[in-house]
Structures are given as C-alpha cells and as structure tokens.
Phi, psi and omega in degrees: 000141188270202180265084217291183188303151146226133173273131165263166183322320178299272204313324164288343177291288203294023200223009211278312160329314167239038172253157173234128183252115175267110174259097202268051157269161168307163219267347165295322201276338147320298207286016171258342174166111191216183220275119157335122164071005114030103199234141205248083168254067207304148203304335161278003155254043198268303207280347141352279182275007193318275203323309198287312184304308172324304188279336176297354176266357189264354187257328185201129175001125132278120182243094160314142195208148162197215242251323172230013164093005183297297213277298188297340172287305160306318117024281185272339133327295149330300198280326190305328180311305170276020161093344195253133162296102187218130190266165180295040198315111203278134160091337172077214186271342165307334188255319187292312172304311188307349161256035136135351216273150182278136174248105181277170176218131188316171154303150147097357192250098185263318213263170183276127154232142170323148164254168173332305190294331176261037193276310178275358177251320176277332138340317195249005177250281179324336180281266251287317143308352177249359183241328163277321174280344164284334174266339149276333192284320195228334186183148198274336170308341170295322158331345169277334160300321165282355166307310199266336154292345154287348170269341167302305183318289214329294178292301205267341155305328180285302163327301209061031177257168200180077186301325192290328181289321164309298198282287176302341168291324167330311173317112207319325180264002153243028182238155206274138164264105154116248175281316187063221204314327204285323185302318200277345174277345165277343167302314146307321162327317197267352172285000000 
C-alpha cells in the first residue's frame, strides 16, 4: 500500500483556496477548532460520504485533516482503495495552530473537547487501573481485563486502527448537534 501525498503546513496555507479541506474528527473535535472552510466528515462516515467525495475530488484537491495527521492519512488510504485522490495535511491541526495558522470554531462552541487520542490513553488507562485493583481486592481474574487492554493497545499501533476510539466517537459528546453528515455532505455537493 503507498504512502499517500502529504502536505506540510507552508504547502496547505498556501494551497488552502484551492483545496476542499475534509476533517475527519469527530464532530466534537471539529467543533473546538478545525482549518478555515473545513467540511466535518468523521472518519467513521467515511465509507458514506465515498460517493459525494469521489465527485468533489474530481473538482478540486482533497486535503484530509484531523487533530496529528494519524486519522487522516488513514482516510486518505480508504479513499485511495476506492479509486479517489486525496492528500494528507503532515501534523493535523496541531502542527497547523502551532505554527500560528487560525482555528474556527462554529457559534455557539464555547467549551473545549478532548481530541480522541487523549480520550483513549485516559479510557485505557483507567480500565487497566480498575482491571489491576479489582484483581487484587476481589479476584485475580479481573487482570485479564488489563491484559486485553494492553493487547488491544497492542493490535492497534500494529494496524493503526483504534477500536476504542471507534466506540468513544459513539458517544453523545462526541456526535454532531444539529444537521451532522447530511448537511455537510450537501455542502459539499455544492463547491
């Protein structure tokens, strides 16, 4: 499998006009802060929007983005599978604010949200502390719950996949208020 296009920041400010930028976090993790003009497709409604992207890609770059350039690079793996061209932004939007670059944010997204990654390193850490104090206090078999999270861990840095995260995007405060996918896939329709 190749390696898809990656953009470094210089090359995406100055290319930002004429790219359609797809952010695939969650629709919380958009609304704390994602790249001017920015369409919110999270990566688990990827295979959804196939159809609608294939044609916005036939009109203008794609550039996928999320929060360290991990999730979007899968992303842009997907769509290649299925034929569609889309490049990478190397660094997410972290690397893009860290060098100085402007983050919007909708009306009304006043509070901060965790991104994924640190959703899942404090998830996975409290179950494997509660799967080690429970195998000492009441039975040694709850140790088999911090096992399969560290084997869990394990599988997905070898993947580069992230079933827990899959599970926590589920989650009410990591799902879109208001239109979600449908809006933004007619939004797109329309560049």
């Amino acid at each position: 499998m190749t390696t898809p296009l990656a953009l470094d920041i210089t090359q995406a400010h100055a290319r930002l006009p004429e790219l359609t930028v797809i952010d695939v976090r969650t629709p919380a993790e958009y609304a704390s802060g994602h790249l001017p003009g920015a369409l919110n497709v999270p990566l688990d409604d990827l295979r959804r929007a196939l159809p609608t992207l294939e044609r916005a890609a036939s009109r203008r770059t794609l550039l996928m983005v999320c929060a360290s350039g991990a999730r979007s690079q899968n992303a842009c793996r997907a769509l290649a599978e299925h034929g569609i061209a889309a490049a990478n932004l190397a660094g997410g939007t972290g690397a893009w604010a860290a060098r100085g670059h402007d983050l919007h944010r909708p009306e009304g997204a006043a509070r901060a949200v965790w991104g994924m990654e640190r959703q899942v390193r404090l998830t996975a850490g409290v179950i494997v502390l509660l799967g080690l104090a429970l195998g000492v206090t009441v039975h040694p078999a709850f140790q088999l719950l911090s096992a399969a999270i560290a084997g869990g861990l394990a599988y997905s840095a070898l993947s580069d996949t992230c079933g827990m995260a899959v599970v926590l995007g589920r989650l009410p405060f990591n799902r879109p208020r208001g239109a979600g996918l449908d809006a933004t896939l007619a939004a797109l329709r329309e560049r």
